[in-house]
N, C-alpha and C positions, 0 to 999 in steps of 0.2 A: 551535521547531526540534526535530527528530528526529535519530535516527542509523538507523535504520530494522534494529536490531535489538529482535525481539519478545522483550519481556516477561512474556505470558499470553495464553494464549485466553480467548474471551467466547464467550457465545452472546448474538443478538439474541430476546429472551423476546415481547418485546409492542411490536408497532406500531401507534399511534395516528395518525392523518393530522388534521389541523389546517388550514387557509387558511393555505396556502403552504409544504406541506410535512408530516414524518411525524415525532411523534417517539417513542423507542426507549429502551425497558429495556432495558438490557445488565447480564447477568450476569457475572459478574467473577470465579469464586473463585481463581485462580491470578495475579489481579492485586493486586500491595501498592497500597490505597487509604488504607492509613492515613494520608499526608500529602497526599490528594486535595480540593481546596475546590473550593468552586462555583465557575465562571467559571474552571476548569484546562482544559487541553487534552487529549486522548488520541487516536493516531491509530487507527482503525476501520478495517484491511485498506488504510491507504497515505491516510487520509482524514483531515484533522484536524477533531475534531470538540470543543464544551463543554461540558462537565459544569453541566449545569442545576437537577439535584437530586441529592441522594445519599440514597440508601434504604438499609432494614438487609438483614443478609446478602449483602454482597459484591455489590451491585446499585446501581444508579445510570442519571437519565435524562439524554438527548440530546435535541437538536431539529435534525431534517435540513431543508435548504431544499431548495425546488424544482430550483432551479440544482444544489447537490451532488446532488441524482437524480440529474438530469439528466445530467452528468457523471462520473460514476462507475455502479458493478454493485454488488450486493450489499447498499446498506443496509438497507432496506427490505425483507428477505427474514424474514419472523419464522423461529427459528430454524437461521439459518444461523451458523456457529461465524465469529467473526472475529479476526483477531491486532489487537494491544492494546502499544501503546508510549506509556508517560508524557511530556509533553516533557520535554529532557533539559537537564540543569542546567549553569551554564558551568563546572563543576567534574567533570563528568560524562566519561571515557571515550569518546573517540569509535572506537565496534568495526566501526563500518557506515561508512557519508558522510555528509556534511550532509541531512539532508532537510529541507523544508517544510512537508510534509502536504498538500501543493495536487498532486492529480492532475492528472496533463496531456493524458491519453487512456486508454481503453478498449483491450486487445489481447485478441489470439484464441490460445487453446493451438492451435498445429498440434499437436504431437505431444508425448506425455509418456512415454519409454521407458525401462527400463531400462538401466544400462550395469555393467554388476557387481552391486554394491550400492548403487550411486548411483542418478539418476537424471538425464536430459538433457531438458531442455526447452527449445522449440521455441516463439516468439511471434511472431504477426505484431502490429504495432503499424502505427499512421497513418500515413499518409504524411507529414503533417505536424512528426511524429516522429524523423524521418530523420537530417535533418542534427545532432542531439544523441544520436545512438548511435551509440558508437566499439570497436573491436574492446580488449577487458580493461578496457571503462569503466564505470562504476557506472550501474546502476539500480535503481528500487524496482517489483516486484509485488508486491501487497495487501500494502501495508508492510512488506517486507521487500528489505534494501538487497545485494544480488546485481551479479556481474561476469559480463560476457559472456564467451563463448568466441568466437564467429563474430559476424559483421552483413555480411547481405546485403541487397540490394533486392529488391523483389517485386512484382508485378504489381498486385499492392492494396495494395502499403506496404512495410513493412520488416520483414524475419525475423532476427529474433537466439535464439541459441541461451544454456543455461546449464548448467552443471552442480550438481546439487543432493545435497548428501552424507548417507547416515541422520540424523544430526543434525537439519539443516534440518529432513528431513521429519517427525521427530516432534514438533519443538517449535513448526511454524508449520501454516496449512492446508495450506497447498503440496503436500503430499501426499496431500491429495485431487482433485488436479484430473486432468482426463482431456482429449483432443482436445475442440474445440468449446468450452471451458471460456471465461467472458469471465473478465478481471484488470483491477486500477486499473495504472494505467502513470506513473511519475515521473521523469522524465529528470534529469541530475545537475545540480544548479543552480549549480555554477561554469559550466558547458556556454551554461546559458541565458544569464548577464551576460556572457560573453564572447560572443557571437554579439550584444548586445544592443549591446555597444563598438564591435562592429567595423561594426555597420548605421550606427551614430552618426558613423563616422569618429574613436573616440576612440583605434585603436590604428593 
């Protein structure tokens, strides 16, 4: 489990592809790995992934499956900077939601603008998406646990808007994305078991 507050950026250094998947050097230096052993977790931009080896100099490898391509953006980009959350201990602070680390779709930046010094972003997400985004409910892009302002429906899915304050932007990627941009997408997981009770008839 996560709280999908980041910890450090990474970048992905070196992508290797293997039978059934790619796996990734991630450089770390603004993540504490000192308490990190093989077979930990760390979520990769909303993704939870395990720590398969640990190298020197603040690096360490992954192995991504096909399936997580598959379902996510961004692993597999050598290069590309990713936010970096340790799972979080039951002693732990919870500053964000519960997360999981299990993305649940792909969404699209419509639009990433200014509004002061903030910033207002605009996501369309799946349709399938819908019914688990609520207007001031929690979500996660590329690991990072954020509240709505709006949620609309859309012609291809569902647009919810956020507001994102200097903060955010300096210490996650978030502030580099632009229109067109794709993001990992994680709907609030009380959301899910309660939709999951009520299909059951257990409520």
């Amino acid at each position: 489990m996560f709280t999908g507050i980041v910890q450090g950026l990474g970048t992905i250094e070196k992508v290797e592809p293997f039978e059934g998947g790619v796996s990734l050097v991630v450089h770390a230096p603004e993540l504490d790995l000192s308490d990190v052993a093989l077979g930990d977790s760390i979520s990769h931009n909303g993704a939870c992934m395990t720590v398969v080896d640990l190298q020197p100099d603040a690096r360490y490898r992954i192995d991504v499956s096909e399936e997580s391509l598959r379902v996510t953006v961004g692993l597999q980009d050598q290069g590309r900077k990713v936010n970096l959350e340790k799972a979080m201990r039951l002693s732990d602070r919870l500053g964000g939601h519960l997360v999981s680390g299990h993305v649940d779709g792909v969404g699209e930046v419509i639009s990433f603008e200014p509004v002061g010094d903030n910033r207002e972003l605009i996501i369309r997400a799946p349709q399938s998406l819908k019914k688990y985004l609520a207007v001031k409910g929690s979500v996660v892009v590329n690991g990072v646990s954020l509240t709505t302002n709006w949620v609309r429906d859309a012609a291809e899915g569902v647009e919810f808007s956020i507001n994102l304050i200097p903060h955010t932007l300096t210490v996650t990627t978030l502030g580099e994305l632009h229109a067109g941009a794709r993001v990992n997408l994680e709907v609030d997981l009380i959301a899910r078991y309660v939709e999951r009770m009520l299909a059951a008839g257990a409520i």
